[in-house]
ZAMAR-685312 format. One record per atom (N, C-alpha, C, O): residue number from 1; atom name; x, y, z. Coordinates in pm, whole numbers, plus 50000, padded with zeros to 5 digits. Atoms other than C-alpha are relative to their C-alpha. Example, Ala and Ser with C-alpha at 12.3 -4.5 7.8 and 13.67 -1.06 7.14 Angstrom:
BEGIN
1_N_50089_49881_50000 .
1_CA_51230_49550_50780 .
1_C_50090_50120_50000 .
1_O_50194_50118_50066 .
2_N_49918_49881_49994 .
2_CA_51367_49894_50714 .
2_C_49923_50109_50073 .
2_O_49974_50220_50090 .
***
This chain:
BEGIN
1_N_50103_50102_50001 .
1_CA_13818_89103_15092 .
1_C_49864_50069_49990 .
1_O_49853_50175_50051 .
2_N_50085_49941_50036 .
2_CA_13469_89175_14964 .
2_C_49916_49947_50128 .
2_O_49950_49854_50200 .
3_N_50060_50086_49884 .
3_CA_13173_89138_15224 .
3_C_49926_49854_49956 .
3_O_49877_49780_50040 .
4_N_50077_50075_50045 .
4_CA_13022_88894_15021 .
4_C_50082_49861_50047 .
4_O_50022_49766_50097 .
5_N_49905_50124_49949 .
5_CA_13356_88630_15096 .
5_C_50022_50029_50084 .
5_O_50107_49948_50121 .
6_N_50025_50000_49829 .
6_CA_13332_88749_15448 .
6_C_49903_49914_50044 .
6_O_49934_49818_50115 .
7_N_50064_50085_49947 .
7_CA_13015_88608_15500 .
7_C_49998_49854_49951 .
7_O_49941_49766_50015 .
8_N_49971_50143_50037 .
8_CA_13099_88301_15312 .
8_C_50087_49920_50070 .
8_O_50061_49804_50100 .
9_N_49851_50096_49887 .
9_CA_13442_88188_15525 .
9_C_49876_50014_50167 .
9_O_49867_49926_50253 .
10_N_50048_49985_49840 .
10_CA_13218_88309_15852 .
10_C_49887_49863_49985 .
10_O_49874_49778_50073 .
11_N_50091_50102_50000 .
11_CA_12958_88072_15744 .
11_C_50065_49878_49977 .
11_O_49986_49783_49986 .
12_N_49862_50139_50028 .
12_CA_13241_87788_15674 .
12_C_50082_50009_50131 .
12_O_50168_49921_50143 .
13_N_49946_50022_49916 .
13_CA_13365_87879_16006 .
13_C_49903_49966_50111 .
13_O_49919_49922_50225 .
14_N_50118_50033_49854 .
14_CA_13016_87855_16173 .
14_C_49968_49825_50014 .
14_O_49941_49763_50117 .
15_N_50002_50158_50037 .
15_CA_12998_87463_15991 .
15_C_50119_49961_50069 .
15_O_50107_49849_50117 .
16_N_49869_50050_49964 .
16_CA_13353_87425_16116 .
16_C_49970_49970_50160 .
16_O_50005_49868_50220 .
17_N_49990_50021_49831 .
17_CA_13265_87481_16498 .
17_C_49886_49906_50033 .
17_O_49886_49840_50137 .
18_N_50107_50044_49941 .
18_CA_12951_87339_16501 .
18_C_50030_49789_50001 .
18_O_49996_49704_50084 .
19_N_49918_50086_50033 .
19_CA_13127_87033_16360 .
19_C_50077_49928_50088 .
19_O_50060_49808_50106 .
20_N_49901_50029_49931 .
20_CA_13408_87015_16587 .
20_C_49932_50004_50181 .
20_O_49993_49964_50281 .
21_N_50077_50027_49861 .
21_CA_13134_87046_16904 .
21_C_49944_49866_49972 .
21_O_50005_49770_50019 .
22_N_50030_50103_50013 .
22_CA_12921_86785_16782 .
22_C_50118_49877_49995 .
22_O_50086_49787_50073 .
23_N_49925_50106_49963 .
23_CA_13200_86538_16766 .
23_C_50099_49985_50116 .
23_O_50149_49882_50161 .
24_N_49937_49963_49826 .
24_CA_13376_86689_17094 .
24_C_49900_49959_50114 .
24_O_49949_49951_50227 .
25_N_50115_49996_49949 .
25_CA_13063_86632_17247 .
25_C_49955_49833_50026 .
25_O_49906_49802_50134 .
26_N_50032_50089_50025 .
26_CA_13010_86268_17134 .
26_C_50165_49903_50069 .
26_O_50170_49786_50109 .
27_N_49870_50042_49951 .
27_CA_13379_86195_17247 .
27_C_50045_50022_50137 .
27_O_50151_49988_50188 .
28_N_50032_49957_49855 .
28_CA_13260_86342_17596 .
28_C_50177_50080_50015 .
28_O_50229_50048_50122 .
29_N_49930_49913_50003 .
29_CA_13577_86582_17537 .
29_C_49988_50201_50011 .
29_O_50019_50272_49915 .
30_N_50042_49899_49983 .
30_CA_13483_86930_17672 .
30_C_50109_50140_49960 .
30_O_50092_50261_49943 .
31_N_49890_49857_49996 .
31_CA_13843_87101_17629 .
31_C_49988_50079_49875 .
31_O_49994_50202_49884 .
32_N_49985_49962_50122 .
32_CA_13825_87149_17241 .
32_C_49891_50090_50016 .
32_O_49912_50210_50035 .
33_N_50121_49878_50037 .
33_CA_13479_87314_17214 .
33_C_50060_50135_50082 .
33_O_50060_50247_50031 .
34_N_49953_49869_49969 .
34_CA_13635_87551_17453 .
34_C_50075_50101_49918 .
34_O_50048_50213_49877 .
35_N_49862_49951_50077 .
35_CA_13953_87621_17285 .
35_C_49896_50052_49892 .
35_O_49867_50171_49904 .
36_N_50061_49977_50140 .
36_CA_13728_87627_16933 .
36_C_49924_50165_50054 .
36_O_49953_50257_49978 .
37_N_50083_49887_49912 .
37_CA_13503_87933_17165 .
37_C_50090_50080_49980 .
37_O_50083_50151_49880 .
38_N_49927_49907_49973 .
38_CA_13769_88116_17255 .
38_C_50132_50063_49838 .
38_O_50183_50175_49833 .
39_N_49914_49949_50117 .
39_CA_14006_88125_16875 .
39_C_49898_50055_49896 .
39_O_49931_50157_49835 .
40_N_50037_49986_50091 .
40_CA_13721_88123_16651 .
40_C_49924_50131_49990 .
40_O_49882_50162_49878 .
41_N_50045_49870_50022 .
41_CA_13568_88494_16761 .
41_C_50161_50100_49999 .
41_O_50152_50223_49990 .
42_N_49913_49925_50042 .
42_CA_13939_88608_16727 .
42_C_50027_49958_49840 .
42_O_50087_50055_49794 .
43_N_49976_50009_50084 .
43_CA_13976_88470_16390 .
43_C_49886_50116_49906 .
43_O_49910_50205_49824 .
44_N_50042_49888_50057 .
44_CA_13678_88639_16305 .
44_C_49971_50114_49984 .
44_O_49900_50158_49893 .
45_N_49963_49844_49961 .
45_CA_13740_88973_16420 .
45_C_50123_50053_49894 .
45_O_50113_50161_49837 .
46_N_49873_49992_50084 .
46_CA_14089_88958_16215 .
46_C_49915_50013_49863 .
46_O_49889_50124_49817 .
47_N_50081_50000_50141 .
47_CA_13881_88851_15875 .
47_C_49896_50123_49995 .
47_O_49866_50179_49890 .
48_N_50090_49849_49990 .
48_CA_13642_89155_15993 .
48_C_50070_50118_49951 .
48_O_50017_50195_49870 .
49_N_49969_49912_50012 .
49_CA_13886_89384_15988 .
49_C_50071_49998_49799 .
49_O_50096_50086_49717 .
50_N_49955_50002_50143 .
50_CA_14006_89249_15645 .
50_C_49919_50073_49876 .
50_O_49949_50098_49760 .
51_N_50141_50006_50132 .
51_CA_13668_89339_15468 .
51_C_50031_50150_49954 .
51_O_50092_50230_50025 .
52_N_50018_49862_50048 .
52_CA_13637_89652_15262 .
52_C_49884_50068_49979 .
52_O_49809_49994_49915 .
53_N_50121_49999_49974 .
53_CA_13351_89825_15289 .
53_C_49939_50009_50114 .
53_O_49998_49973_50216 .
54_N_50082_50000_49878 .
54_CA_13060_89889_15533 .
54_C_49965_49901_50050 .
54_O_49847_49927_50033 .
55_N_50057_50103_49894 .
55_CA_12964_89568_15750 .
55_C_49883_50058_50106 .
55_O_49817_49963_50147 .
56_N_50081_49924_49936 .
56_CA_12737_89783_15955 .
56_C_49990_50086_50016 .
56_O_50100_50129_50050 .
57_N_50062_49845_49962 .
57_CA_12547_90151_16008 .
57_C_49943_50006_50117 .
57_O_49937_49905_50188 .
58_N_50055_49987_49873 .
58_CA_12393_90267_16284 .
58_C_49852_49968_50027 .
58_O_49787_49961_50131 .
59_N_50142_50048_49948 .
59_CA_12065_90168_16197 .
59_C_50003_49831_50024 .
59_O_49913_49762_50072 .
60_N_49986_50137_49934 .
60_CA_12200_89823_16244 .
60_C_49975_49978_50138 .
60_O_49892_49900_50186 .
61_N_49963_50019_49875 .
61_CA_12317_89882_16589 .
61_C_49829_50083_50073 .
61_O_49807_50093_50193 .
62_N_50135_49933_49920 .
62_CA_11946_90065_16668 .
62_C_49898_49882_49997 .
62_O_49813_49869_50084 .
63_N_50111_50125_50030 .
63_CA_11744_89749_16547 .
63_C_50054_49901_50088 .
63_O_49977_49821_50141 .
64_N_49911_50091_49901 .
64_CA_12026_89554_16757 .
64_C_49918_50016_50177 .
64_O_49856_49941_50252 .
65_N_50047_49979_49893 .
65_CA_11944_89735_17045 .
65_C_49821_49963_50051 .
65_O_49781_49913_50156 .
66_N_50171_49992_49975 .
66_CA_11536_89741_17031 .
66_C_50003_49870_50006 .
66_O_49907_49823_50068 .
67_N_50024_50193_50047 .
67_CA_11591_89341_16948 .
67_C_50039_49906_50158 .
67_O_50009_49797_50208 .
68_N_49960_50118_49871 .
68_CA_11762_89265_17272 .
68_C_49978_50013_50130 .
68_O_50000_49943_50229 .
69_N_50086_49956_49921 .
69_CA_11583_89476_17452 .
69_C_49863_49959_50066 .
69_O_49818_49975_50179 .
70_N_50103_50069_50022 .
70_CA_11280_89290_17347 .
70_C_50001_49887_50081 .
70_O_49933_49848_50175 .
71_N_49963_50158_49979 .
71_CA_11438_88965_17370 .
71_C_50019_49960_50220 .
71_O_50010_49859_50290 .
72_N_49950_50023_49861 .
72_CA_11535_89042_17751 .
72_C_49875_50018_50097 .
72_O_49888_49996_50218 .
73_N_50131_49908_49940 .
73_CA_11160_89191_17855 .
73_C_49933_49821_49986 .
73_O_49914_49737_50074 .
74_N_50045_50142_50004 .
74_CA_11024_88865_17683 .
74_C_50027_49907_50116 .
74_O_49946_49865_50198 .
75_N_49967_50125_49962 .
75_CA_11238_88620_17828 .
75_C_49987_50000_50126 .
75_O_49970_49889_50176 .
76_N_50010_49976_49843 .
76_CA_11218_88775_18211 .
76_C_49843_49986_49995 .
76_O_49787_49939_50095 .
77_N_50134_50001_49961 .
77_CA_10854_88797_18136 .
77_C_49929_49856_49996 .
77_O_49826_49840_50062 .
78_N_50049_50147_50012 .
78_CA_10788_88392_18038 .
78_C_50103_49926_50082 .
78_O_50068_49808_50089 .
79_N_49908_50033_49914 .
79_CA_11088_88304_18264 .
79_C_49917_50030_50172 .
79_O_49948_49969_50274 .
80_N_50050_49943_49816 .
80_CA_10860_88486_18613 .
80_C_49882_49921_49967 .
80_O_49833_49871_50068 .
81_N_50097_50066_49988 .
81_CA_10575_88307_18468 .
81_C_49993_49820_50028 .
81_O_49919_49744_50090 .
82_N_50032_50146_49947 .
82_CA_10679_87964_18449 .
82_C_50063_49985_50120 .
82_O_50018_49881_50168 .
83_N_49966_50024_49923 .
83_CA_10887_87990_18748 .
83_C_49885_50014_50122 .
83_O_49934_49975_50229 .
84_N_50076_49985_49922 .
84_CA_10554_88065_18961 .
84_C_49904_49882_49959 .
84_O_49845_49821_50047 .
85_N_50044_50154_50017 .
85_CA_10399_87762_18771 .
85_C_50078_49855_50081 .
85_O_50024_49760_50138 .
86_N_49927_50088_49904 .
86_CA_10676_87556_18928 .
86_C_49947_50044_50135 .
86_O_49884_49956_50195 .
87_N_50023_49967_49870 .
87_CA_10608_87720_19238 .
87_C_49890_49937_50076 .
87_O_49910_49863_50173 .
88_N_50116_50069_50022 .
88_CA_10251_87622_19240 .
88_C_50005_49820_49989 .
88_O_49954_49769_50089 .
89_N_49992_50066_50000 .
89_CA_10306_87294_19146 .
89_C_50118_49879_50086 .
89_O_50134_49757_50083 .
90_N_49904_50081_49898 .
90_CA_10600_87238_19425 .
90_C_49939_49874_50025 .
90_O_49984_49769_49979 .
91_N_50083_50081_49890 .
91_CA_10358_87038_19630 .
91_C_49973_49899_49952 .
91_O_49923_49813_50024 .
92_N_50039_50176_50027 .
92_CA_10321_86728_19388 .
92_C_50083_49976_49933 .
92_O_50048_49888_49853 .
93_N_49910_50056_50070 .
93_CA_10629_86691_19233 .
93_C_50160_50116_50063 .
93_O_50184_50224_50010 .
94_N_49943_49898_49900 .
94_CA_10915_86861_19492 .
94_C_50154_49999_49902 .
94_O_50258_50041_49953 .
95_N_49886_49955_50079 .
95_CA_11180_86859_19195 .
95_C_49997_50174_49952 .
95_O_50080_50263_49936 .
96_N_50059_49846_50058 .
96_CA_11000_87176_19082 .
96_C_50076_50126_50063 .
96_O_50145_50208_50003 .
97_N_49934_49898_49926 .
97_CA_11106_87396_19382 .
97_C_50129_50049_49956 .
97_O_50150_50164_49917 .
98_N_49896_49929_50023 .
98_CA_11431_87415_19324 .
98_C_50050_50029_49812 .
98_O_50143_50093_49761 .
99_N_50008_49969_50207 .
99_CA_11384_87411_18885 .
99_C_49981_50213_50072 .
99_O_50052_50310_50046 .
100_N_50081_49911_50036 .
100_CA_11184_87703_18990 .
100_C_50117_50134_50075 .
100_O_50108_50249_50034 .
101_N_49970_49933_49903 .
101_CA_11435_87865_19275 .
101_C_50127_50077_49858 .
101_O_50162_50193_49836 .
102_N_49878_49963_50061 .
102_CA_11728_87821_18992 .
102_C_49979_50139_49840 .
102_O_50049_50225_49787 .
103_N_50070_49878_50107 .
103_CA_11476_88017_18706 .
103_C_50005_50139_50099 .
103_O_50085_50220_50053 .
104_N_50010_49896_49921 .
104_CA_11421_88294_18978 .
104_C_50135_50051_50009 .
104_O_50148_50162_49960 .
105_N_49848_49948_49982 .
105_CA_11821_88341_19059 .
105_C_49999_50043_49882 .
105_O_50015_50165_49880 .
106_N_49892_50011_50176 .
106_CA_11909_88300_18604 .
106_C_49931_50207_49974 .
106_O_49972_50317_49937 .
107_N_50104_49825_50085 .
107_CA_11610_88611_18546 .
107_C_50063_50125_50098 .
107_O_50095_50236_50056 .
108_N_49902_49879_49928 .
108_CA_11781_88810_18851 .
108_C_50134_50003_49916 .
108_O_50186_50102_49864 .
109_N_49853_49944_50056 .
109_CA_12093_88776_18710 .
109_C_50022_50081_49849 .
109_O_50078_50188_49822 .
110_N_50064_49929_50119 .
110_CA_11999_88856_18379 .
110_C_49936_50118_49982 .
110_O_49972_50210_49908 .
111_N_50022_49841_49981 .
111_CA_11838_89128_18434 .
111_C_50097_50149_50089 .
111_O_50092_50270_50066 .
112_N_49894_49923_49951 .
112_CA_12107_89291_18654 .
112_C_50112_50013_49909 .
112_O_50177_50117_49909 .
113_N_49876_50002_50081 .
113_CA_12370_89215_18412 .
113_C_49939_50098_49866 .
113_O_50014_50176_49808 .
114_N_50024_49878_50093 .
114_CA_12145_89419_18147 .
114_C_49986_50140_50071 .
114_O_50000_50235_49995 .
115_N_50002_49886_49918 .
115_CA_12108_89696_18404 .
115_C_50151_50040_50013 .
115_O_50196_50154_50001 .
116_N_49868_49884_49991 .
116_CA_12474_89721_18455 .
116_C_50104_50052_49874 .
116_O_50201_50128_49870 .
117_N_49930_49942_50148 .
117_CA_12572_89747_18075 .
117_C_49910_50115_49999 .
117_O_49979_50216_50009 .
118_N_50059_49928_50040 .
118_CA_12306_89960_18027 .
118_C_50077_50131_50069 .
118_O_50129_50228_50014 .
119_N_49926_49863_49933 .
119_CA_12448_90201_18272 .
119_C_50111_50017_49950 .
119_O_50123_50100_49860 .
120_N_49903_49935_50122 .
120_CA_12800_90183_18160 .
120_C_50040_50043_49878 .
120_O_50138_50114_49852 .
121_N_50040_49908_50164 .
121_CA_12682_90250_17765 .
121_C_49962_50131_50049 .
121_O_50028_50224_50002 .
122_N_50021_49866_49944 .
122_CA_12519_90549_17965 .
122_C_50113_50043_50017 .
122_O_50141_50128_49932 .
123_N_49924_49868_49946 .
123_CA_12803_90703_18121 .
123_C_50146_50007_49866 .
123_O_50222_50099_49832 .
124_N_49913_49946_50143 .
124_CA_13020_90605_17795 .
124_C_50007_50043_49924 .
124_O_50114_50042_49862 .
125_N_50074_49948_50137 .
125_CA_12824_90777_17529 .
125_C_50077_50124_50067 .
125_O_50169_50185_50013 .
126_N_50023_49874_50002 .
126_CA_12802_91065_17772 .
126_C_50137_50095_50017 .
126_O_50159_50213_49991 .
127_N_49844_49969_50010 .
127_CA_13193_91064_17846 .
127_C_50022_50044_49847 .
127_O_50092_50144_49830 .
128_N_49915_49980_50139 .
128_CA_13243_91057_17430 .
128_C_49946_50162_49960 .
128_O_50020_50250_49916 .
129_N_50027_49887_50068 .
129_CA_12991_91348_17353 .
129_C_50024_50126_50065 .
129_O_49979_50237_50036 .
130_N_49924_49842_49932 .
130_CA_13175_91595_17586 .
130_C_50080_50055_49931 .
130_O_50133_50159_49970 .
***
């Protein structure tokens, strides 16, 4: 398979799920979108391996990295800001507090969960280049 009809079925499989949520969704049926979650990144792992050819270099996976790196600095950084806007604004609308308590927990967790990949990519690189 060429990459060119790789990304064509992946993009016919991205219409397919998005498809089968929206009307799972509207049918207040939660099991399918699951199921659809869980087959449709093994289907396309299988069709991945079908392709011939490069699908990615390493300067992919370096622009990957700087991107979600970014993306995680950003989002903790407008995530601590509005959660101290809630904070602030507890006092005239007391839904806020806990908006603001549940932003404070999501950015801890988030940020710990990139701290502990980060470490195990650390000690896995440094395991391979021994």
């Amino acid at each position: 398979m060429t990459l060119k009809k790789y990304k064509k079925i992946k993009l016919a499989i991205v219409f397919i799920i998005a498809f089968i949520f929206s009307q799972s969704l509207v049918l207040d049926n939660f099991f399918i979108p699951i199921a659809v979650l869980c087959i449709s990144p093994l289907l396309l792992l299988y069709l991945r391996k079908k392709v011939v050819g490069v699908i990615e270099d390493e300067r992919d996976y370096q622009i990957g990295g700087k991107s979600a790196l970014l993306a995680i600095q950003l989002t903790s950084w407008i995530g601590v800001i509005v959660m101290f806007i809630f904070y602030a604004l507890s006092d005239k609308n007391l839904s806020y507090k806990p908006m603001a308590m549940t932003l404070a927990f999501f950015i801890c967790f988030l940020m710990l969960t990139y701290s502990i990949i980060f470490k195990y990519y650390i000690k896995h690189n440094s395991n391979n280049e021994k």
